[in-house]
C-alpha positions in Angstrom: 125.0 -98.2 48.8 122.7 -101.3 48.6 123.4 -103.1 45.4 121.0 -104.9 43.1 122.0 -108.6 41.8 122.4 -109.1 38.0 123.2 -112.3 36.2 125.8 -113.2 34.1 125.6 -116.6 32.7 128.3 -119.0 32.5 128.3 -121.2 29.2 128.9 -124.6 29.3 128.5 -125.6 25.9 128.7 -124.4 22.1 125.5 -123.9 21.5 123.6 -124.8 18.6 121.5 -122.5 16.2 119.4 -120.0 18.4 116.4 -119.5 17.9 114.8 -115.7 18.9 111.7 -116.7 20.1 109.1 -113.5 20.1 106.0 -114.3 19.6 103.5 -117.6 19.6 101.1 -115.3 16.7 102.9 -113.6 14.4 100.9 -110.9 14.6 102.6 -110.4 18.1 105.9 -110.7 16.9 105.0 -107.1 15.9 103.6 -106.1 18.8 106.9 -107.2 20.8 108.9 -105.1 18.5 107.2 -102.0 20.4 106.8 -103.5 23.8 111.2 -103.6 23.2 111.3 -100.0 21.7 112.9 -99.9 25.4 114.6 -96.8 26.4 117.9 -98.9 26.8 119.8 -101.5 25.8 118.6 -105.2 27.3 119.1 -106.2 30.8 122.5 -107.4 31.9 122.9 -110.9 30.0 125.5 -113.0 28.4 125.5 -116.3 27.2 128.8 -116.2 28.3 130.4 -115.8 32.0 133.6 -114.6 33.4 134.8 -118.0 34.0 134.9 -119.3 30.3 137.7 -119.4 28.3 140.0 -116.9 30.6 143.1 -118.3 28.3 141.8 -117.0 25.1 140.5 -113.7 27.1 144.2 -113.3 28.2 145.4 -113.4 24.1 142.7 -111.0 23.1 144.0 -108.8 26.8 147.5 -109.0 25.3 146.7 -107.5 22.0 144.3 -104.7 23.6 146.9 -103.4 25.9 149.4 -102.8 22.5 146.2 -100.1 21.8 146.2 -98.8 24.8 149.2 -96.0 24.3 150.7 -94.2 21.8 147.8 -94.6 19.2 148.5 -91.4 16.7 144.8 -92.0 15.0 142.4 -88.5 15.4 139.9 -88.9 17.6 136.5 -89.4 16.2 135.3 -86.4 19.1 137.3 -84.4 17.6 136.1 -84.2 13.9 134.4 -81.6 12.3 131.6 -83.9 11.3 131.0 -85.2 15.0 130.3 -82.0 16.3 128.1 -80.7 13.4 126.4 -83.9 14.2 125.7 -83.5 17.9 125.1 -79.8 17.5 122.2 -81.0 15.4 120.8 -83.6 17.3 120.9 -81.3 21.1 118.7 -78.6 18.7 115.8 -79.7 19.7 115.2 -80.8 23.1 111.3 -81.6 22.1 112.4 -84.4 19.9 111.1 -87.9 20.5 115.1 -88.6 20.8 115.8 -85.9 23.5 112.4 -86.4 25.6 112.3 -90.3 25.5 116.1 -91.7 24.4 118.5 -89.1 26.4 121.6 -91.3 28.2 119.8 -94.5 26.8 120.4 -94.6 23.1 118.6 -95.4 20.2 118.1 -99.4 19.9 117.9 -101.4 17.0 114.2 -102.7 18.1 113.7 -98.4 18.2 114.7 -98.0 14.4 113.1 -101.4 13.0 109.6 -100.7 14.9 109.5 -97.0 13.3 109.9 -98.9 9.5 107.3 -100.6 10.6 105.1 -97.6 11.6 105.8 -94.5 12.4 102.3 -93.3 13.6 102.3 -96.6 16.0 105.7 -95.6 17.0 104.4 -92.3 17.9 101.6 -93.7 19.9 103.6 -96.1 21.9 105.9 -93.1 23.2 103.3 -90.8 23.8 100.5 -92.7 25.1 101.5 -96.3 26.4 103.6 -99.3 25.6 101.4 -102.1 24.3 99.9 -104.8 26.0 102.2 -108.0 27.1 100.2 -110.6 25.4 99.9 -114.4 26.0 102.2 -115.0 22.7 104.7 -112.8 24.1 104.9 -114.6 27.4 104.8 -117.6 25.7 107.8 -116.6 23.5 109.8 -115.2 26.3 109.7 -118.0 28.5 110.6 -120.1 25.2 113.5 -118.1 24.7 115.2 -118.4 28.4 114.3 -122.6 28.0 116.4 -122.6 25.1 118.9 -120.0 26.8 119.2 -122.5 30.0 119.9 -125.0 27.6 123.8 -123.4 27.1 124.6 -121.4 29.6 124.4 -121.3 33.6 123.9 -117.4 34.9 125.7 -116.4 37.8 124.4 -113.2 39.9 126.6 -110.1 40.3 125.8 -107.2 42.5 126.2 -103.4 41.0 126.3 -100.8 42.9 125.7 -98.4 40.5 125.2 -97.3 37.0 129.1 -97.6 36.0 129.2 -101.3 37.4 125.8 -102.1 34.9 127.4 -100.6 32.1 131.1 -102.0 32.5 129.0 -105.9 33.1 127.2 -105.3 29.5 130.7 -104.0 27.6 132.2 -107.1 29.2 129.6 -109.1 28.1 130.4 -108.2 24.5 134.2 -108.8 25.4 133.8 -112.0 26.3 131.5 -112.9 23.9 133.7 -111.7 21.3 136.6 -114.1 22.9 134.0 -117.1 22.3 133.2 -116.1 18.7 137.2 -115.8 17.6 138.5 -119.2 19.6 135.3 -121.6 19.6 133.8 -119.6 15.9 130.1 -118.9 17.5 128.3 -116.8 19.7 125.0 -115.7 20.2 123.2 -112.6 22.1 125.7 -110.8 21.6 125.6 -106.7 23.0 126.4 -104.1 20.7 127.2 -100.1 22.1 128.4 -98.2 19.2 127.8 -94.5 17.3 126.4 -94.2 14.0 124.9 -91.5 12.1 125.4 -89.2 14.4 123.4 -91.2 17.4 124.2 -93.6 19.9 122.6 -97.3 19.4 122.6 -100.1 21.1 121.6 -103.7 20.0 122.2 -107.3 20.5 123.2 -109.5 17.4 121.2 -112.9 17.7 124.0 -115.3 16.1 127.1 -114.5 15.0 129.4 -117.4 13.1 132.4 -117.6 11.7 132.8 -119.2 8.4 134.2 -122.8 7.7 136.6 -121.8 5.2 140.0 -119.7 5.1 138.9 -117.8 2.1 136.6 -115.7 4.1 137.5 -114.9 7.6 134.5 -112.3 8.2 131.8 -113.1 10.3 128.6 -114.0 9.6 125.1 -112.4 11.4 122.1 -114.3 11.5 119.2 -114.0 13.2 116.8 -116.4 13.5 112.6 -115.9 13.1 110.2 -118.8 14.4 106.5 -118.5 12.8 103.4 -119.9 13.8 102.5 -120.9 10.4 104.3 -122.7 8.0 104.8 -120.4 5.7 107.5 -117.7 4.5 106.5 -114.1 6.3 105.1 -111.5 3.4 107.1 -108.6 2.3 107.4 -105.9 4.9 108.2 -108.6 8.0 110.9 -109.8 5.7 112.0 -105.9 5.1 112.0 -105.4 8.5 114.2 -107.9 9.7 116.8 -107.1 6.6 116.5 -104.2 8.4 117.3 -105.2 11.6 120.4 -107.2 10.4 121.8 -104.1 8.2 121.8 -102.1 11.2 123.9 -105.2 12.9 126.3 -105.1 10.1 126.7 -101.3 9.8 127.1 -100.7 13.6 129.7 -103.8 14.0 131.6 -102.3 11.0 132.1 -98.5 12.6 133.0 -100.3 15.6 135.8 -102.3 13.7 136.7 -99.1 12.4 137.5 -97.8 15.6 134.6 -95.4 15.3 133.4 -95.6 19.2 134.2 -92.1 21.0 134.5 -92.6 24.6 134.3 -88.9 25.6 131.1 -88.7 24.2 129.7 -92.1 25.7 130.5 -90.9 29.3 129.1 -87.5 28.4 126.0 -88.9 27.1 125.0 -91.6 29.1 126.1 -89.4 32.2 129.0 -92.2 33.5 132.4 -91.1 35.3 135.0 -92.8 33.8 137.1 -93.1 36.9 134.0 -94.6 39.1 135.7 -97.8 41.1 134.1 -101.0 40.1 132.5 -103.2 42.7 134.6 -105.5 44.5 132.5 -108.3 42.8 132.8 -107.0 39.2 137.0 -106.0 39.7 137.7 -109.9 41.0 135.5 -111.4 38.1 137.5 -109.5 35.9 140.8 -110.5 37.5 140.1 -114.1 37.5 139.0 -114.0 33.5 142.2 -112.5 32.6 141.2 -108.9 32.0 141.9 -107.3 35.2 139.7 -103.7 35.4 139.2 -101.3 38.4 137.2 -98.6 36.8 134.7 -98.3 34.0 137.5 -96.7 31.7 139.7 -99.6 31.7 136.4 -102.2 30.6 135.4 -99.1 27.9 140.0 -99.7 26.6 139.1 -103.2 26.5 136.1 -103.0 24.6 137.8 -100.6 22.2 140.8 -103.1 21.5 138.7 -106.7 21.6 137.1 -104.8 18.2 140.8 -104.3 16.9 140.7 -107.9 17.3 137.7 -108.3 15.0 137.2 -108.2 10.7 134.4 -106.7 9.5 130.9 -108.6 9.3 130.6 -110.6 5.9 128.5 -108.6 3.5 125.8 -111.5 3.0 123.5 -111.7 6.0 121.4 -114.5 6.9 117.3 -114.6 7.9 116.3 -117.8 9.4 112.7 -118.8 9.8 111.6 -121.6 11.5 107.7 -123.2 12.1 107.7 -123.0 16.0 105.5 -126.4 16.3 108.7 -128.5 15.3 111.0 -125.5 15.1 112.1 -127.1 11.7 113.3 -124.7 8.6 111.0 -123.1 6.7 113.4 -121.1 4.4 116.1 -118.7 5.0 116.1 -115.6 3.2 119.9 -114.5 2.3 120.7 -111.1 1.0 123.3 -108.6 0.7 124.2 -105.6 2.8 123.5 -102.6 0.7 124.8 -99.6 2.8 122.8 -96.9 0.6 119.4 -98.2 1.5 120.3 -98.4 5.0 121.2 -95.3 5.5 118.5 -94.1 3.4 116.1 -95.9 5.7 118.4 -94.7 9.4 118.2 -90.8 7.9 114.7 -91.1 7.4 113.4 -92.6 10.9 116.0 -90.0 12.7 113.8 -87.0 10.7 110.9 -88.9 13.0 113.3 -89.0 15.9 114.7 -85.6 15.6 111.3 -83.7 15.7 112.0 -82.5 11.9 108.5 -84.3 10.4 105.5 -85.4 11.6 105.1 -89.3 11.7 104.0 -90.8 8.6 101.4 -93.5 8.7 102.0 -96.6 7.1 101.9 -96.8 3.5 97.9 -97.7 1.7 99.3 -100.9 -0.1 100.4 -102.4 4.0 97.7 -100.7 5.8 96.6 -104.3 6.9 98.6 -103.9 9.5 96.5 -101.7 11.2 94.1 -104.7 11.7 96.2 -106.0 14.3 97.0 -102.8 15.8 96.6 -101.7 19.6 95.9 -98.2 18.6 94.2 -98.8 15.2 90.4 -97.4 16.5 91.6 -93.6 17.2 94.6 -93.7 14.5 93.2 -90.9 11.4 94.8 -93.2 9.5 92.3 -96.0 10.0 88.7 -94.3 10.3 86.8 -96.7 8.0 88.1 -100.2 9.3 85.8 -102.1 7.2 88.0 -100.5 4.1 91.0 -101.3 5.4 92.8 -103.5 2.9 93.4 -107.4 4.5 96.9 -109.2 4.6 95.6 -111.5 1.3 94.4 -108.6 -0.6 97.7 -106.6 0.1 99.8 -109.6 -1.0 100.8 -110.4 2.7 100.4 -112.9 5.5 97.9 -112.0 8.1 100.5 -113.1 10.6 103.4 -110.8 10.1 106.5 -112.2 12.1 
């Protein structure tokens, strides 16, 4: 079988504060959100490489082959609340979930575009992603400046669908070595289970603290805005959002709450599929020898026994993008309720058990600026349409 190059970057230095850039308008910082409400997780890329750090890989190896036997835990497959769980979700096979995320997952960008609006959401799966825009461009090639600034990538040929997933869980391996020896890391891949779904996200920074009173780690992710300005109330909702889910999926996974069974099953992967020669002497030489797609899944499982849970207080970032000086950071604290609150009500979208609800009257700005806004019911009289000022709200949501 032909295979297909992907890159894995090598790091060559710390790197400072990153900086997700997404959109040169605001407005299409948005509109990104749904061009990413991709039906998997990002494209095989780490800001760290095999190569870095293969002495601290080999401590975190050590401790994850003490897990690898004679663990007496119960098996998150088999609990009763698992199975009521998936029994649920495989009900309806003409859910948005089954018909456009089966053996993809449900990604972070997927839950934080529905808050934003469902009835957009709706229209993106059904109809067509939205338009790549100039700002977008502009932000993406932004983005991998500031990217090649850290890190050099490396190619790696897969050969098949086991190799790309083994290269993104050993991604996250790796990345978690950099966070617990050098105390930051950045794009870093999340695969976990949560509320009976499988998601998949990448955390934008990840620090650990200065002091030895708190050894949890910190998420941040970092906003850049074409104005100068703080965003208005929903953006800033949104990307709590986005960070809760962060927190909440890296906590399950620090519980040990990643069923492997399951993952195989639902992303259709055979466990026991031999690695590509590439991918098995990359591993070798970093310290974490793997022949098949099990072993990466037993390291991935252990390099999170390695890990505390994410600090409770989570960090928003915003940053003019003319200077990319600070405009204010908007700190908060993870409140578990209103996340789940907020996951339980997009999956009722997701699981085909309500229509999509349009966005609420007081934010219905938004449908200014939206793609689908001229055959939305929602938006028949756009001359009515309340405008960001008169809603309380930026024009430019971020």
């Amino acid at each position: 079988m032909t295979g297909s190059p992907s890159e894995l970057p090598i790091n060559n230095t710390v790197p400072d504060i990153p900086i997700e850039i997404v959109s040169e308008e605001e407005m299409a910082l948005i509109e990104a959100a749904f061009v990413a409400a991709r039906p998997s997780i990002p494209s095989i890329r780490s800001p760290f490489g095999f190569h870095r750090n293969a002495r601290s890989i080999q401590s975190i190896t050590a401790l994850s082959k003490r897990g690898f036997s004679g663990r007496t835990e119960p098996d998150i497959e088999d609990s009763g609340d698992f199975a009521s769980t998936q029994k649920k979700i495989k009900a309806d096979e003409s859910s948005f979930l089954h018909r456009f995320r089966r053996k993809k997952g449900l990604s972070v960008t997927d839950i934080t575009a529905t808050e934003w609006c469902e009835k957009q959401m709706e229209f993106v799966l059904l109809r067509a992603k939205r338009k790549t825009t100039k700002a977008m461009k502009a932000g993406s090639v932004r983005h991998t400046n500031l990217e090649e600034e850290v890190v050099k990538k490396v190619k790696v040929r897969v050969k098949s669908k086991e190799d790309i997933w083994a290269l993104k869980l050993l991604n996250f391996i790796i990345g978690a070595n950099q966070l617990l020896f050098e105390g930051l890391t950045r794009e870093l891949p999340l695969i976990g289970f949560a509320e009976g779904v499988w998601m998949v996200g990448v955390i934008d920074e990840i620090c650990m603290p200065a002091t030895e009173t708190n050894m949890n780690p910190k998420l941040i992710d970092t906003k850049t805005r074409v104005q100068g300005t703080l965003p208005a109330e929903p953006q800033r909702r949104n990307g709590r959002l986005q960070l809760m889910c962060y927190k909440y999926m890296w906590d399950n996974l620090v519980a040990d709450k990643f069923p492997p069974r399951e993952f195989y099953k639902f992303f259709a992967l055979n466990p026991h599929s031999m690695l590509s020669e590439e991918i098995r002497e990359k591993t070798a030489d970093s310290g974490f020898p793997a022949d098949t797609l099990d072993d990466v899944v037993r390291f991935y499982k252990n390099t999170w026994s390695t890990l505390p849970p994410a600090y409770d207080q989570l960090l928003l970032r915003y940053e003019f993008q003319k200077d990319n000086s600070l405009i204010g950071e908007d700190q908060f604290a993870f409140d578990p309720d209103w996340l789940k609150n907020q996951i339980h009500g997009c999956l009722e979208f997701w699981l085909g058990e309500r229509e999509a609800c349009y966005t609420p009257e007081e934010e219905r700005w938004k449908c200014r600026f939206c793609q689908f806004g001229s055959i939305c019911p929602a938006n028949t009289d756009r001359d009515s349409t309340p405008s960001p000022t008169s809603a309380n709200s930026s024009s430019t949501p971020n």
